[in-house]
C-alpha positions in Angstrom: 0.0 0.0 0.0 0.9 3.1 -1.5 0.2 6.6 0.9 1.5 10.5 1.1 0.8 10.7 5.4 -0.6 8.3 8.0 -2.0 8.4 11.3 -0.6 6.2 14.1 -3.0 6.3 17.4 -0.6 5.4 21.0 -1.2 2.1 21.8 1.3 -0.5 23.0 2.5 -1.6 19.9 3.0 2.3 18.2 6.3 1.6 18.8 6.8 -1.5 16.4 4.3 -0.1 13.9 6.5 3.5 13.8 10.1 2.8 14.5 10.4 1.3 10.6 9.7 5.1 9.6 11.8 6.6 11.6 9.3 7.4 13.8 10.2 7.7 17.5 7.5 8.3 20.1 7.8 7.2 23.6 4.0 5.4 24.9 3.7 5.1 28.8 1.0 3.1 29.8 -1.7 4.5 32.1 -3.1 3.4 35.1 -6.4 4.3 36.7 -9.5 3.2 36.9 -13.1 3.9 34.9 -16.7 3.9 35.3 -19.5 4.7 33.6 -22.2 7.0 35.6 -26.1 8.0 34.1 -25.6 11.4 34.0 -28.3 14.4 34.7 -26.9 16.1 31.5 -24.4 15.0 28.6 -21.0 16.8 28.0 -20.6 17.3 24.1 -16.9 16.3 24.0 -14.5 14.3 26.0 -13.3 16.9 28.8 -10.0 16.9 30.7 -9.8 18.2 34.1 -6.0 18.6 34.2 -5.6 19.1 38.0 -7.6 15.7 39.0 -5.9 14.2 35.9 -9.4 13.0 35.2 -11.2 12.7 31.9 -14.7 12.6 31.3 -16.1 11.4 28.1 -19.8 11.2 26.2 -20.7 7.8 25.5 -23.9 6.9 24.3 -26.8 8.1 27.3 -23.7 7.5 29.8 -20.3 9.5 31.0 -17.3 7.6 31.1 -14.9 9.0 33.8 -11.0 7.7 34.0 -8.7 8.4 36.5 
């Protein structure tokens, strides 16, 4: 397969997949924990909250919060 660009997400194996183009990112995993709450009203976009390293995102009639 023949392409002018390419997007890589971070997972555990964006290493392997990048290093054969010169591509050097470090990954570090995460840990944390998740759960998904009914909430009284949606967020329209995954939200950050830098401070409590704590992200909150839409998914389906549920939040998903990870720590």
């Amino acid at each position: 397969m023949r392409a002018d660009a390419a997007v890589l997400a971070p997972g555990a194996w964006l290493g392997r997949l990048a290093a054969p183009f010169g591509v050097r990112t470090p990954v570090q995993s995460g840990r944390g924990y998740s759960f998904s709450v009914p909430p009284a009203g949606l967020p329209t976009r995954p939200t950050y909250f830098a401070e409590r390293r704590v992200v909150c995102t839409p998914l389906g009639d549920r939040v998903r919060w990870r720590e």
